[in-house]
N, C-alpha and C positions, 0 to 999 in steps of 0.2 A: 214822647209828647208830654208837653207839663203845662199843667191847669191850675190857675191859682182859683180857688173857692173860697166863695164869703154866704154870711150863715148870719142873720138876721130878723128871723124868723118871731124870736120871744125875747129873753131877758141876757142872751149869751151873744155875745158878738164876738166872732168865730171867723178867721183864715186859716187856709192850709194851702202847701203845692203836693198836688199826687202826680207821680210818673208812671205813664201809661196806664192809666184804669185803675193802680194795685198796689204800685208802692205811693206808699204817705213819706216826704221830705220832710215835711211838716204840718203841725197842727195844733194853732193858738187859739186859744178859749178865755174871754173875757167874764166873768161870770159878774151878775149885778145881787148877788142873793143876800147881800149885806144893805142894800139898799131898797130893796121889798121885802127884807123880812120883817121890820116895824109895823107893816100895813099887812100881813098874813098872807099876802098875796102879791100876782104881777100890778103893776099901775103903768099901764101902756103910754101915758105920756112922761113919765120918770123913763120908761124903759128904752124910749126915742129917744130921748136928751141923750142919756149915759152910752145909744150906741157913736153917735154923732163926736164925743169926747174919745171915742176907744176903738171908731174904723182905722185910721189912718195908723194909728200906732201899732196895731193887732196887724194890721198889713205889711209893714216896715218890720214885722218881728215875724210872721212866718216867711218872709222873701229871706229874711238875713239868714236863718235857725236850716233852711232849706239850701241853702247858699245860692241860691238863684238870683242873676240881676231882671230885670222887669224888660230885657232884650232878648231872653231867654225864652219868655214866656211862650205859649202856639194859644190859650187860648185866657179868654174868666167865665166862670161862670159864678149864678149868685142865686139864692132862694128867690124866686118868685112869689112863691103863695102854698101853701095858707099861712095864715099866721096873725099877728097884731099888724093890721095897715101902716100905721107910723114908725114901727120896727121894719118890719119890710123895704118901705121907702130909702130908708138910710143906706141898707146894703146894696141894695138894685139900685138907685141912682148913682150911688159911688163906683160901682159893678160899669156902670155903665161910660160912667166918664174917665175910666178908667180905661177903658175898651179903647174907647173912639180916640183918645186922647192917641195910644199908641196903636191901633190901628191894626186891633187884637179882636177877631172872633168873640163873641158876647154869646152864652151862654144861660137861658133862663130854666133854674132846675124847680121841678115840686120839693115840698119838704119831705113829703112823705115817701118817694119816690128813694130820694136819698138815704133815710131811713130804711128801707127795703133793700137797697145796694148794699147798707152797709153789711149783710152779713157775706158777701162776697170777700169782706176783706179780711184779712189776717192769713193765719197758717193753714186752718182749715176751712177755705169754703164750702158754702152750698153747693150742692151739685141741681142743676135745672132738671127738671121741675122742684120745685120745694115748697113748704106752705108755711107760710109767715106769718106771727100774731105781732102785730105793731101795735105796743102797748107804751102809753106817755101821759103826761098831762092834759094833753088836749086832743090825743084821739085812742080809741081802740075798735082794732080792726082785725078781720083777719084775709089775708091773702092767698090765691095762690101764684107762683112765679112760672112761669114758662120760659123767660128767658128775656136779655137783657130789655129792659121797656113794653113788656109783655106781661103784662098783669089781669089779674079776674079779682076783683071783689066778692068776698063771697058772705060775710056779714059784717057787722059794726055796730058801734054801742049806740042804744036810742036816746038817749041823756046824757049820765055822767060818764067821763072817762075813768079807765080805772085808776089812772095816777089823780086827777081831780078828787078824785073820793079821797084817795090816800089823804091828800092836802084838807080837804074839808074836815074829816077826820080827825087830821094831827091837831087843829082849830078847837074841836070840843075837847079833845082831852088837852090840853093845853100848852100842846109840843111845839108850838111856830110853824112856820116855814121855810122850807120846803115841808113836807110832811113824808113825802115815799124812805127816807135812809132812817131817820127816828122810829117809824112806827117799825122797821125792819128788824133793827135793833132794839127796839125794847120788845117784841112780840116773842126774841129769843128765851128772855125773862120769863113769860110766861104761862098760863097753860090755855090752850086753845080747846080743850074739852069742857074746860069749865064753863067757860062763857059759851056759847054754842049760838052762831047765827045763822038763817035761812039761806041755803043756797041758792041764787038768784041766775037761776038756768032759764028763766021763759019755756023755750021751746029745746029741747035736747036734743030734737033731730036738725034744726037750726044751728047758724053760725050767729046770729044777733047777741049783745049783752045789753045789761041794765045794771046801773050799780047805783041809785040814787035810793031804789028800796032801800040795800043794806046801810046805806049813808043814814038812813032815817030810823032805821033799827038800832043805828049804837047811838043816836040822839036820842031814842027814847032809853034805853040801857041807861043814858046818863041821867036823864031827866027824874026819872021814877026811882032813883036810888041818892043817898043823902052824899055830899061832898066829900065826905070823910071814907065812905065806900067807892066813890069811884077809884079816888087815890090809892088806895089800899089793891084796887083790882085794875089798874091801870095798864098794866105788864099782860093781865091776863084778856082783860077787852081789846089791846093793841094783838095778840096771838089769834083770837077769833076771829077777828075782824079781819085779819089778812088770814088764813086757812079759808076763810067764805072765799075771796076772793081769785086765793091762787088756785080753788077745787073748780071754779069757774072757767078759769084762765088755761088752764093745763086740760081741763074736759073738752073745751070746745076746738083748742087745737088742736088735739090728736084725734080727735074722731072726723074733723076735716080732713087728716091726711091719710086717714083709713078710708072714709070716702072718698076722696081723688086719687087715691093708691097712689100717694109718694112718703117713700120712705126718710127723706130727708125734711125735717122740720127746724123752721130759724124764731125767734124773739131777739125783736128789734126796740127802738125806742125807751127811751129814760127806764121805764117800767122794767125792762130786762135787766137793769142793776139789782134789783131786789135779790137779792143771799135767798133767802125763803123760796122765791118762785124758780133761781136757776140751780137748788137743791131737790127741791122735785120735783124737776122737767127730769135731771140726772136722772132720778129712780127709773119715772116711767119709762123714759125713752129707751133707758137699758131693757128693762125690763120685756117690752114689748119690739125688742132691736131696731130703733129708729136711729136714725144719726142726726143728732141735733147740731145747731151753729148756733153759738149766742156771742155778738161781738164783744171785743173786751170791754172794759166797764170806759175807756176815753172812749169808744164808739157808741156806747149804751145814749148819752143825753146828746141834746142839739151839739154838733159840729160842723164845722167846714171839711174834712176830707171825702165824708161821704158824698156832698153837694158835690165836687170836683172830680171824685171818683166814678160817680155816677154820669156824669158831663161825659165821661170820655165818648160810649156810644154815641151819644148824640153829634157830637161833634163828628166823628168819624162818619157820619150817616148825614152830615152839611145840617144838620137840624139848628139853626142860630138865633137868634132873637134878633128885634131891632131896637133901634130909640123909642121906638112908638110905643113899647110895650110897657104895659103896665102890670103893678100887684095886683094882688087878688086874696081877701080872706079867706074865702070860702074855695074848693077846689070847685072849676066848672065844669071838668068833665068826671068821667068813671072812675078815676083815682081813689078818689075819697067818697 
């Protein structure tokens, strides 16, 4: 069975064809990061325009890359939501007229849902049950998985995401954006004892995060010290500022999977690129014998195989969209 996916979501416009659930034929990523990094951030009507210029091509390149002709295909599937409304639209209606056109099964996937499939894929999957931290720019959460479309929320951040912070962050010290791979690499630089920020746990017997406190803690860090000392300790507030974060990050997932008793734990989402956070997931999860999955780094940020891979259940279970359907920013059920 093969799914062409399209992934629309934010600032990447994304196809792929997966076979059967698991194998990726292909997976084309448009990236826009050279054109919101002048602005420090996404501009969701730049990020509409540029998917509008880069569907059709992004489409014609994973059919080809894939060697799939579009007679081939059994279904599409396409983000539905959450995400930037006007990003959204471009992929879902082209999704859509794409469908109908050939008179192909339509397929409406969550974003984050995909995100959560994706640790299924590679060499080593999750095994069901597993507990997921979905860490990105625009959400952190943590899951647990029962099995394919079978998910429990179990917390999520009440403000900022932890990859938003990352970016916020890169912002004051004066790194651009994106912010999560700079601050990663310059944090290697430097010493994280030295700068020392407040762990921002809330509640410890909880899954919930907050990451806006420490976002205001290296503002003040920066504020109260002269230009010439941030510079100087730049390397080493980039190393604090993420040690706060991944003692947060690596705390509350593993004590979710000690409270649900599963022994296999995944990180999903852009956030799971961080070198730093999947260096000491290693430790502990050795250490405490968990089996971790963290997909490879083309699966870590928004993609299409995952949207297609994750389609497959549904599909197979007649779960289909119609014309009628719309995006949606915000998730409206339990998902999110």
């Amino acid at each position: 069975m093969l799914i062409l996916g399209i992934e629309t979501s934010c600032d990447e416009t994304a196809a792929a064809v997966v076979e059967d659930g698991r194998r990726i034929l292909s997976s084309v990523v448009a990236s826009q990061i050279d054109v919101h990094h002048r602005f420090g951030g996404v501009v969701p009507e730049l990020a509409s325009r540029m998917h509008i210029e880069a569907i059709v091509p992004v489409v014609q390149q994973a059919l080809a890359e894939a060697g799939v002709r579009t007679e081939m295909l059994d279904a599409v599937a396409a983000t539905q939501g959450p995400g930037l409304v006007g990003a959204l639209l471009v992929g879902f209606s082209f999704a859509k007229a794409f469908a109908y056109a050939r008179r192909l099964p339509l397929v409406a996937m969550d974003h984050l849902e995909g995100h959560l499939y994706s640790a299924l894929l590679g060499d080593t999957p999750a095994s069901f049950p597993y507990v997921a931290l979905l860490a990105s720019g625009g959400h952190t959460a943590i899951y647990t998985i029962e099995g394919r479309g079978d998910y429990q929320l179990l917390g999520q951040t009440r403000d900022d995401a932890a990859g938003e912070a990352y970016d916020k962050v890169a912002k004051m010290l004066g790194l651009g954006y994106p912010g999560g791979a700079v601050i990663d690499d310059l944090a290697r630089q430097g010493d994280a004892h030295r700068i020392v920020f407040t762990r921002p746990y809330l509640d410890k017997m909880r899954f919930d995060f907050s990451f806006s406190g420490i976002k205001t803690a290296v503002l003040r860090c920066i504020s109260n010290n002269s230009a010439k000392w941030v510079e100087q300790h730049r390397a080493d507030i980039a190393a604090g500022f993420q040690a706060a974060v991944v003692d947060v990050l690596v705390y509350k997932l593993l004590h979710a999977a000690e409270v649900k008793q599963c022994r296999h734990v995944a990180v999903v989402g852009g956030v799971a690129a961080n070198q730093g956070l999947r260096d000491r997931l290693a430790r502990e999860t050795a250490r405490r014998k968990f089996a971790l999955h963290i997909p490879s780094l083309r699966l870590c940020g928004d993609n299409a195989a995952m949207i297609a891979a994750a389609a497959h259940h549904r599909l197979t279970e007649g779960q289909f969209a119609s014309l009628r359907d719309d995006v949606y920013s915000r998730h409206p059920r339990a998902l999110s």
